[in-house]
Backbone bond lengths (Angstrom), bond angles and torsions (degrees), N, CA, C in turn:
res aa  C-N    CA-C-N  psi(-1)  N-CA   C-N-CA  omega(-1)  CA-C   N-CA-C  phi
1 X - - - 1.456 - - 1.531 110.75 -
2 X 1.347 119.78 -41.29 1.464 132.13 177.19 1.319 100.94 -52.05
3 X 1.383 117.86 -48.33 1.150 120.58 -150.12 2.026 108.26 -88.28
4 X 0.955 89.22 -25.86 1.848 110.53 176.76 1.470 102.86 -64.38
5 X 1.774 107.31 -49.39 1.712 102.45 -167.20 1.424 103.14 -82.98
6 X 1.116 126.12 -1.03 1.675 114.28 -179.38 1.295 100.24 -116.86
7 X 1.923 132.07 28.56 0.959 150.49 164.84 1.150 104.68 -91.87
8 X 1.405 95.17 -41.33 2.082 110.66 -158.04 1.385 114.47 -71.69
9 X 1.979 94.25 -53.23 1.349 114.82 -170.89 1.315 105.11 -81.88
10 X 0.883 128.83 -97.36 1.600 144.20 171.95 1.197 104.46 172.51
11 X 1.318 134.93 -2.24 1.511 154.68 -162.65 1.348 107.55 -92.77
12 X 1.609 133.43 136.53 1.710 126.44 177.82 1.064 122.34 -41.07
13 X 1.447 140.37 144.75 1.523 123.72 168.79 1.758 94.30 -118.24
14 X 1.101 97.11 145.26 1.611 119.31 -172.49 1.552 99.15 -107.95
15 X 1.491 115.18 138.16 1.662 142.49 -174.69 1.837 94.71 -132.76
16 X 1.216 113.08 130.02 1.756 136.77 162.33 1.041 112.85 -120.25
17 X 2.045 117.44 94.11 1.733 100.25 175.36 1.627 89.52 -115.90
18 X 1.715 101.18 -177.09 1.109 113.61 -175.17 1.549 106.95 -85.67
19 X 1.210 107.29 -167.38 1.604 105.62 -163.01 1.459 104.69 -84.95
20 X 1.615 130.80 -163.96 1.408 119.25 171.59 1.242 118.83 61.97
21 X 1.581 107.48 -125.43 1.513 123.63 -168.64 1.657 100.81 -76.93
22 X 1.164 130.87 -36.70 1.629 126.43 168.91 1.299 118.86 -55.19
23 X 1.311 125.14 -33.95 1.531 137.74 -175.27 1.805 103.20 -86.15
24 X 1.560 115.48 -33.29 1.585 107.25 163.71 1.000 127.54 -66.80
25 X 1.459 113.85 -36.26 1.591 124.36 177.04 1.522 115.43 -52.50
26 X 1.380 111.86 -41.16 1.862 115.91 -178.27 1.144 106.30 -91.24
27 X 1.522 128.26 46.80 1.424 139.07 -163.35 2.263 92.61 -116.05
28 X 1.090 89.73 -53.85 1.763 104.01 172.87 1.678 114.32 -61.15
29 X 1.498 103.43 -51.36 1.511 107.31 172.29 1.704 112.05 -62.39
30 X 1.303 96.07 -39.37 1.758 93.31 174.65 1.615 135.34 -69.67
31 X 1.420 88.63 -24.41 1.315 107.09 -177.96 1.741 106.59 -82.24
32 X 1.234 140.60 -29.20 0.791 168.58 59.08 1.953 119.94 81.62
33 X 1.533 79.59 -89.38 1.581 126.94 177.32 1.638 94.68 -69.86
34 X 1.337 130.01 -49.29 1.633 133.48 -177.01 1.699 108.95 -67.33
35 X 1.780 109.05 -41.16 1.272 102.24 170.15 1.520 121.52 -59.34
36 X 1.082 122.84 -47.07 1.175 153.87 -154.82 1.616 112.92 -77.51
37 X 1.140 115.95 -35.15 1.515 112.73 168.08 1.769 91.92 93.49
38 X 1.577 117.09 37.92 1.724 102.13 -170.33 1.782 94.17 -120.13
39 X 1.551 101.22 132.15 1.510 98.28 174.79 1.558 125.37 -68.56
40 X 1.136 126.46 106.47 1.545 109.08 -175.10 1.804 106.92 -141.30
41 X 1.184 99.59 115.48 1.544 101.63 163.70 1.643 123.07 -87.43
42 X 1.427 102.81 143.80 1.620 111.73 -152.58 2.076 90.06 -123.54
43 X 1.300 99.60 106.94 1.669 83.30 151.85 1.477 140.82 -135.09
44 X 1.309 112.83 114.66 1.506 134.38 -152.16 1.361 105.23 -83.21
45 X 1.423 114.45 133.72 1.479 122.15 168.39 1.382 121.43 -56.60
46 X 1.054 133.94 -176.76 1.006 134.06 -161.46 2.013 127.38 175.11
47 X 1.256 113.40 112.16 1.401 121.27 -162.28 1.475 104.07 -49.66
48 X 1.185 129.49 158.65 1.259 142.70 179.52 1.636 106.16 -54.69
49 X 1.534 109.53 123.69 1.569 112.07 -170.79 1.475 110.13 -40.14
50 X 1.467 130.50 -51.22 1.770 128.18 179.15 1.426 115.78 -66.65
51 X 1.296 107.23 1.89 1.420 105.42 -178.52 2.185 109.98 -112.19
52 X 1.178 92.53 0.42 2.012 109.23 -179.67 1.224 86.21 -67.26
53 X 1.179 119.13 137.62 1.541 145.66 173.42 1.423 138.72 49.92
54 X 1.453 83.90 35.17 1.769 113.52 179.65 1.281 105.45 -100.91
55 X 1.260 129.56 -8.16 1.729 126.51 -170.44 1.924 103.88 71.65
56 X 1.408 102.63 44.85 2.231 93.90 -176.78 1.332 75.50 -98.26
57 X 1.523 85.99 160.56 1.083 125.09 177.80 1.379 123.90 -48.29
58 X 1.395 106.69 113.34 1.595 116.24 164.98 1.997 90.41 84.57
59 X 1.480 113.32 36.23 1.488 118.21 167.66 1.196 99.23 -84.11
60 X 1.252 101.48 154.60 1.901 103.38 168.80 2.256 84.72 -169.53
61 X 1.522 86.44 139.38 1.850 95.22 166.10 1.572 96.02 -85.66
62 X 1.034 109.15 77.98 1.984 109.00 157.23 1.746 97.89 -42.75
63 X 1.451 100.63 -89.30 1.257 92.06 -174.14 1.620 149.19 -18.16
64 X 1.789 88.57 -29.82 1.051 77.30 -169.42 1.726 111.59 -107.51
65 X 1.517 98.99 4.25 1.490 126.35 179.52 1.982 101.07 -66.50
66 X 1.583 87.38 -53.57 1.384 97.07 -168.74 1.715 123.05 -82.57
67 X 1.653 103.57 -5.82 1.166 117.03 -178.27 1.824 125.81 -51.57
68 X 1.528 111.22 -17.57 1.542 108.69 153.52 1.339 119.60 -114.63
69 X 1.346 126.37 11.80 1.359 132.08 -172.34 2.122 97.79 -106.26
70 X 1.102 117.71 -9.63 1.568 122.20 -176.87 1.386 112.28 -119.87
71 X 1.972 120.12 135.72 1.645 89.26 160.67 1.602 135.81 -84.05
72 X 1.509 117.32 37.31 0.812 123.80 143.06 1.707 99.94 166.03
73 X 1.399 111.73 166.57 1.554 112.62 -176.18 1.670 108.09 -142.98
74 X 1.179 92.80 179.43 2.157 84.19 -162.14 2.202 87.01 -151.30
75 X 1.384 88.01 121.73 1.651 90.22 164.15 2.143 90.02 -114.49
76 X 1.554 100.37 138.76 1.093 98.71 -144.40 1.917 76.42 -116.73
77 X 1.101 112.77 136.96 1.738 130.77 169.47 1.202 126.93 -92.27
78 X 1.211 104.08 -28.02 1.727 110.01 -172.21 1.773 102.95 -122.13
79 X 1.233 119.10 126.90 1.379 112.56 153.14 1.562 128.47 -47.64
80 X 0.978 138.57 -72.22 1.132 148.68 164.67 2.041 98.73 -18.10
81 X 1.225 128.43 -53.33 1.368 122.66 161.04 1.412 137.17 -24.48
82 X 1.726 98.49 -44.08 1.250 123.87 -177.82 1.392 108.28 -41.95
83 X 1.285 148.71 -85.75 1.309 145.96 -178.74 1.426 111.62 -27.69
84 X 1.386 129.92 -63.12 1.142 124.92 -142.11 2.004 90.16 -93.12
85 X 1.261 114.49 -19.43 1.566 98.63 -175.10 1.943 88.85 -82.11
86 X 1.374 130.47 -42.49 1.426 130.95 -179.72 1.824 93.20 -32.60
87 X 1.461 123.32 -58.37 1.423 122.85 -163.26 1.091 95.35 -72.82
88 X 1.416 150.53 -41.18 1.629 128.44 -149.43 1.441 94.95 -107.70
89 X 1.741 130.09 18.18 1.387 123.94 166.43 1.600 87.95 -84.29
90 X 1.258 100.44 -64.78 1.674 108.18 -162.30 1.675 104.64 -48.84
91 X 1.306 125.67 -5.11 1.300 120.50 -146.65 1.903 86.86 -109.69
92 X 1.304 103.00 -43.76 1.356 119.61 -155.98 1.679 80.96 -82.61
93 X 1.345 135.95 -41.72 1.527 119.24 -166.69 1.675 110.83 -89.06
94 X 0.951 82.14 -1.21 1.922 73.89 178.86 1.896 107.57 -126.30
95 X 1.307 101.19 21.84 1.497 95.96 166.54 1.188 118.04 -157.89
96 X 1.611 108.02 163.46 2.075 109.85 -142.57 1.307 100.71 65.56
97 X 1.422 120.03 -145.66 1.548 127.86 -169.94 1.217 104.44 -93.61
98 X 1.242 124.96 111.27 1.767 137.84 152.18 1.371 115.53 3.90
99 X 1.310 112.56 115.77 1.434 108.28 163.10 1.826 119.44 -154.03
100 X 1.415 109.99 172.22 1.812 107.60 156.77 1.586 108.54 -51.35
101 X 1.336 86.42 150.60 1.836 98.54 154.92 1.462 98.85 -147.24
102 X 1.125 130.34 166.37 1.785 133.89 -164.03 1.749 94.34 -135.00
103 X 0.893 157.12 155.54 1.653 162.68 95.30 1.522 120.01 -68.55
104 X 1.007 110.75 115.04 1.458 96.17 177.36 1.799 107.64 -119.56
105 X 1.348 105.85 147.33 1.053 111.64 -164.36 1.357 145.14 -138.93
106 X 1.132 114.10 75.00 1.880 133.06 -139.67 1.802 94.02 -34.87
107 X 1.270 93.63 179.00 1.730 119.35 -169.15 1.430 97.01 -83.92
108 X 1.631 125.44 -61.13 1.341 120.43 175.30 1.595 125.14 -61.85
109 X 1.310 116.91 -16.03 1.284 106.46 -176.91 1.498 105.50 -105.84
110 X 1.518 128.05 11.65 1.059 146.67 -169.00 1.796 99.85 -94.65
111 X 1.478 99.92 -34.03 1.570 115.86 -147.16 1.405 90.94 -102.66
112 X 2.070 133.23 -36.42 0.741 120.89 163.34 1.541 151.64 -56.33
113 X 1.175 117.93 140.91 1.898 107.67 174.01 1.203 135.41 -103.63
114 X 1.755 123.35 145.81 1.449 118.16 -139.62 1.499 72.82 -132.13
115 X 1.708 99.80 -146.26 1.087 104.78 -161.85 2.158 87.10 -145.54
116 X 1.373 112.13 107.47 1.244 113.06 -167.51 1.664 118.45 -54.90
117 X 1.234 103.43 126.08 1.567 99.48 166.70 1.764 133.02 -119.23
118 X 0.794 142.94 -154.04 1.648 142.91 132.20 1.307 124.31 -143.34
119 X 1.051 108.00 113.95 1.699 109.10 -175.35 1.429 120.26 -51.22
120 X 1.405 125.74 133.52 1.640 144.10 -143.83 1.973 97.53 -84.76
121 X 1.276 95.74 -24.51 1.300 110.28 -156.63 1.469 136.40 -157.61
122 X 1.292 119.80 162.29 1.453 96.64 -177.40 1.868 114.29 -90.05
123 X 1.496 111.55 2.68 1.036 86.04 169.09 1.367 119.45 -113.50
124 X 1.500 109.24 46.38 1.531 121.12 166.15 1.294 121.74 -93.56
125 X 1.669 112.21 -14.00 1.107 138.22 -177.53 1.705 107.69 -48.03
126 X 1.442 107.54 -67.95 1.431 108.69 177.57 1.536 91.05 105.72
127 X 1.273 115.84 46.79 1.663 103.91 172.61 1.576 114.75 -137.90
128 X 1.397 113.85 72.47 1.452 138.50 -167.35 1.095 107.98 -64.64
129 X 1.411 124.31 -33.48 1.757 94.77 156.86 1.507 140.49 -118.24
130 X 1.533 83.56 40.94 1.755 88.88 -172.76 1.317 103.68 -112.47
131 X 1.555 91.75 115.36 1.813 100.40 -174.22 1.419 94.11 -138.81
132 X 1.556 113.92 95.24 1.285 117.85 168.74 1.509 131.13 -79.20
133 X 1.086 136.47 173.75 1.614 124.52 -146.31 1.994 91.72 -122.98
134 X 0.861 99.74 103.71 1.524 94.16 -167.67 1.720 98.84 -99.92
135 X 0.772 140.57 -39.05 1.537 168.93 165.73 1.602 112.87 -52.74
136 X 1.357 128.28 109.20 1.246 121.09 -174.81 2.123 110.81 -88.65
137 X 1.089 119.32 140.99 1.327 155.94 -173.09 1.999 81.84 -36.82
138 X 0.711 115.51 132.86 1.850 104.02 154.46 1.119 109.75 -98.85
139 X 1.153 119.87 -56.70 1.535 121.30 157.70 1.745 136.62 3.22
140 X 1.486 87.86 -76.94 1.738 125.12 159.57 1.544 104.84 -51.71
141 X 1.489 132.62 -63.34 1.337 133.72 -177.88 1.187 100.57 -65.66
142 X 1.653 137.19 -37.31 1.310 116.48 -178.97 1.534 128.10 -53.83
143 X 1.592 91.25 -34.76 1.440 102.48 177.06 1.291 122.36 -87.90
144 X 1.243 114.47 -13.75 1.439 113.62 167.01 1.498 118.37 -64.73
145 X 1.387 122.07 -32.16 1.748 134.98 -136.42 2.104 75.91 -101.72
146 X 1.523 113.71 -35.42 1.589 111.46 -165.48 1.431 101.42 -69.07
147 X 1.307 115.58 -43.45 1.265 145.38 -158.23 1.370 98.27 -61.16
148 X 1.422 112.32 -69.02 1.664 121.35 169.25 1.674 130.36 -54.66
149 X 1.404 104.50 -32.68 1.412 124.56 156.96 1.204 103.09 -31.67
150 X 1.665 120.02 -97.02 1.562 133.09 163.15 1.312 152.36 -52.46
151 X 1.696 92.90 13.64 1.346 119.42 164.81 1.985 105.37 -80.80
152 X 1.493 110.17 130.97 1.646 114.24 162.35 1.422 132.38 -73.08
153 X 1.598 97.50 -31.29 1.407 111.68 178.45 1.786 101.47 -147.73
154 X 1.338 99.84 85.26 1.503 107.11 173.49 1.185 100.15 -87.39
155 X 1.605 110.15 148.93 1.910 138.66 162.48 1.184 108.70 -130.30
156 X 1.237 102.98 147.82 1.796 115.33 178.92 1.465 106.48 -113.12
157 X 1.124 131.53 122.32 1.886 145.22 168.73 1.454 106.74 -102.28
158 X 1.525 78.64 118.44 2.025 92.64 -176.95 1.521 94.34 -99.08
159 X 1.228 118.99 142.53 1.366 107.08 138.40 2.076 116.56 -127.76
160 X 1.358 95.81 -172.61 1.400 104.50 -175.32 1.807 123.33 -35.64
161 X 1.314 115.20 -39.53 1.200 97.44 144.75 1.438 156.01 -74.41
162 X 0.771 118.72 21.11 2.152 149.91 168.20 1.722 90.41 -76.36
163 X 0.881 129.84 -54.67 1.222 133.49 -160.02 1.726 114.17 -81.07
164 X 1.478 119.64 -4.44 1.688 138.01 166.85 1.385 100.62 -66.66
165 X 1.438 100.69 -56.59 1.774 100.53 -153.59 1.346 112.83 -119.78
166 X 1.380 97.05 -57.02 1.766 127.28 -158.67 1.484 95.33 -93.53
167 X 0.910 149.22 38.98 1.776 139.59 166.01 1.701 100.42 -77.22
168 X 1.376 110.68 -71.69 1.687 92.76 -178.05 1.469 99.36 -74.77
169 X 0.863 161.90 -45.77 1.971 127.15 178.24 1.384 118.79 -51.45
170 X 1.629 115.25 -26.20 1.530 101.32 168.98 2.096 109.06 -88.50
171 X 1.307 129.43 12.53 1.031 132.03 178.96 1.964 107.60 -109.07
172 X 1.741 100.05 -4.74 1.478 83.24 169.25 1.212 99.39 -92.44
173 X 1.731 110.62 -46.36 1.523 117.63 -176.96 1.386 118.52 -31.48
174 X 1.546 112.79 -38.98 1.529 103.15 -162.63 1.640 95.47 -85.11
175 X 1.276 108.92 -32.74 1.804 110.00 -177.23 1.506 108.05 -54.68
176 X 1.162 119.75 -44.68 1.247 131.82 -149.56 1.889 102.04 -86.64
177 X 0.950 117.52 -22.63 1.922 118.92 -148.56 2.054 85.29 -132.20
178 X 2.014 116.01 -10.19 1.615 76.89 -165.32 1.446 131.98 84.58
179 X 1.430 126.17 -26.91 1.543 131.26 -155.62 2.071 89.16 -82.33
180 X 1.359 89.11 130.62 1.301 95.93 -178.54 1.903 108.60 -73.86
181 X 1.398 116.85 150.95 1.401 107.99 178.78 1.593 109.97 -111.85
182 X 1.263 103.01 155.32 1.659 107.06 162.66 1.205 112.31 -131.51
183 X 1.517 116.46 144.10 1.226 116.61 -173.74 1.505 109.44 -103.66
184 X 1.738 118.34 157.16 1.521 113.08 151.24 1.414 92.49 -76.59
185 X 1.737 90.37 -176.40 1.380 122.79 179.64 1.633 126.87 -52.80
186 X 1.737 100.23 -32.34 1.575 102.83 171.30 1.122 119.08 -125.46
187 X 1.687 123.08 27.85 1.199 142.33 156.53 1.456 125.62 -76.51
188 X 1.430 124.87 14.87 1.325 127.25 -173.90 1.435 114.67 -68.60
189 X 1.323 107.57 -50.14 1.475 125.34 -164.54 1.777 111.39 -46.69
190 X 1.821 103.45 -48.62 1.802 85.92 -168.78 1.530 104.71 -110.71
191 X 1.727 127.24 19.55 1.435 145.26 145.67 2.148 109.89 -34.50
192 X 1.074 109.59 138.19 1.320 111.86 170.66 1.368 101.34 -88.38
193 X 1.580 126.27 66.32 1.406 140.08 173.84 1.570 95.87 -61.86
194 X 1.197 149.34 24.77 1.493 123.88 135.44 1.202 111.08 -144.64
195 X 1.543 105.93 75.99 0.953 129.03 -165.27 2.197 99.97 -145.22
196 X 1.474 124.57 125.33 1.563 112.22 -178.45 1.607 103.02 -69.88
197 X 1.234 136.24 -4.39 1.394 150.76 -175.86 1.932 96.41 -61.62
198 X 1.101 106.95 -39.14 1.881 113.55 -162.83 1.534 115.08 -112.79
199 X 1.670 84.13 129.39 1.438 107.28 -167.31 1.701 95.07 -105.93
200 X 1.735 114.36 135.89 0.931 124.48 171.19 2.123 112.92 -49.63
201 X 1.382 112.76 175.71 1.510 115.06 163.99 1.369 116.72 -28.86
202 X 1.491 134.65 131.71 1.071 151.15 136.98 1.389 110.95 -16.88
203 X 1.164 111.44 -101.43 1.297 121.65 -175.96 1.593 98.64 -157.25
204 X 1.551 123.00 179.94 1.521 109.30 -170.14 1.606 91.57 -135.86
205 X 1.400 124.44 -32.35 1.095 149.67 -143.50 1.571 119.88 -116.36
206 X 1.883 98.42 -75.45 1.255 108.21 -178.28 1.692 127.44 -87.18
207 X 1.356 131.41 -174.94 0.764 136.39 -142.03 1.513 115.94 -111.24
208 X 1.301 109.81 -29.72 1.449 118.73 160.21 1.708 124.15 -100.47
209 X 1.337 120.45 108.42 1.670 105.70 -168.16 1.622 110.30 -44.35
210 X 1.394 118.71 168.29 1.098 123.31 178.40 1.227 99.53 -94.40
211 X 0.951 136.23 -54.36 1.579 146.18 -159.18 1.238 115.65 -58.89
212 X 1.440 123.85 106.94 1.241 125.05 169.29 1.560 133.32 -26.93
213 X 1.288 95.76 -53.37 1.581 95.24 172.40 1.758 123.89 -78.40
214 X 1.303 112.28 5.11 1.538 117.84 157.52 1.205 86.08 -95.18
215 X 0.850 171.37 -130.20 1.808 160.77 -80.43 1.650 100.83 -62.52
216 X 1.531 107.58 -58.32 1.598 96.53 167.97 1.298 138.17 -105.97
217 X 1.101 88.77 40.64 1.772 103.07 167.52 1.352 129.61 -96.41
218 X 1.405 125.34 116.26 1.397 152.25 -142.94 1.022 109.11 -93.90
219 X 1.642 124.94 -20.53 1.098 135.40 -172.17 0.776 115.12 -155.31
C-alpha cells in the first residue's frame, strides 16, 4: 500500500513492520521500490539493543539484509537520534533519484523518552556524503541535443525511472522533436502510449531488441 501511494502521488510512502519475520517480508517491496525509482520509508522493529546478536527471538540483521536493496538504512541506539535520522530518511528518499530507506528501531529505544525535536536543517542531518545531483550537466545536454541533431533515425528508450521525475519533460521532448519512444517493461505508465511515435518493450531477456525501430536507430 506504501508502496502504491508513493506510486500514485509522487510523495514517500511509509511501511511499519514488526521485527523478524515482518521486517523479511518488506525485503521484496524494498527491493522493488530501489529498482523502481519509488520513495518509501520502511520502519522495522527491532529486539531490545542487549539482546542484537544473540539469536532472541524474532532477531533478524534487517539492516544488514537490506543494506544493498536501500539508499541507505539506520539501526538507531540512542533515542534522542530518533528525530533527526526520521528527517534524513525522508530527506535521503525523496532527493536525487528516488529510493527505499529502512530505520530500524529496537524495542527499548522505542520504549524510551527523549526530549522531541525537528531538525532546523539539512545540515543537522549528519549525512556527509550524500550529495545528490539534482541539477542536470549542460555540458552532457549539450552533447546530447548535437548528438540527436546528427542522428538520421533517432529513438528515445525510457525506462522505469522517467516516470520519478522526468515523465512530462520526456512527453514534451517527444511531442516537440517527433523522436519516436521505446519503452522497457515498467516504463509504460509516463510513455505517450497513444501516440504512433511508441514502441512497446525492447526485449527483457534476449539479446537482439525486437523492435524495429531499435534495430534502426542511429541514435
Amino acid at each position: 500500500m506504501a508502496e502504491g501511494y508513493a506510486l500514485a502521488t509522487g510523495r514517500p510512502g511509509v511501511a511499519m513492520v514488526t521485527s523478524g519475520p515482518g521486517a523479511t517480508n518488506i525485503v521484496t517491496p524494498l527491493a522493488n521500490a530501489y529498482m523502481d525509482s519509488t520513495p518509501l520509508i520502511v520502519v522495522s522493529g527491532q529486539v531490545a539493543t542487549g539482546s542484537i546478536g544473540t539469536d532472541a527471538f524474532q532477531e533478524c540483521d534487517i539492516t544488514g539484509v537490506t543494506m544493498g536493496i536501500t539508499k541507505h538504512n539506520w539501526l538507531i541506539k540512542d533515542a534522542d537520534d530518533i528525530p533527526r535520522v526520521v528527517a534524513a530518511a525522508f530527506h535521503v528518499a525523496t532527493t536525487g533519484r528516488p529510493g527505499p530507506v529502512l530505520i530500524d528501531l529496537p524495542k527499548d529505544i522505542s520504549n524510551a523518552q527523549m526530549e522531541w525535536y525537528w531538525p532546523s536543517s539539512v545540515d543537522e542531518l549528519d549525512l556527509p556524503g550524500y550529495h545528490p545531483v539534482t541539477f542536470g550537466d549542460p555540458v552532457l545536454i549539450g552533447q546530447a541535443v548535437e548528438l540527436i541533431a546528427r542522428s538520421t533515425a533517432p529513438s528515445s528508450t525510457w525506462a522505469r525511472g522517467a516516470q520519478a521525475r522526468a515523465a512530462e519533460a520526456l512527453r514534451v521532448l517527444a511531442d516537440r522533436t517527433g523522436i519516436p519512444v521505446v519503452t522497457t517493461l515498467m516504463a509504460g505508465g509516463p510513455s505517450p502510449t497513444r501516440t504512433p511515435r511508441r514502441s512497446a518493450c525492447p526485449a527483457c531477456t534476449a539479446t537482439t531488441p525486437r523492435s524495429p525501430r531499435c534495430r534502426r536507430a542511429t541514435c
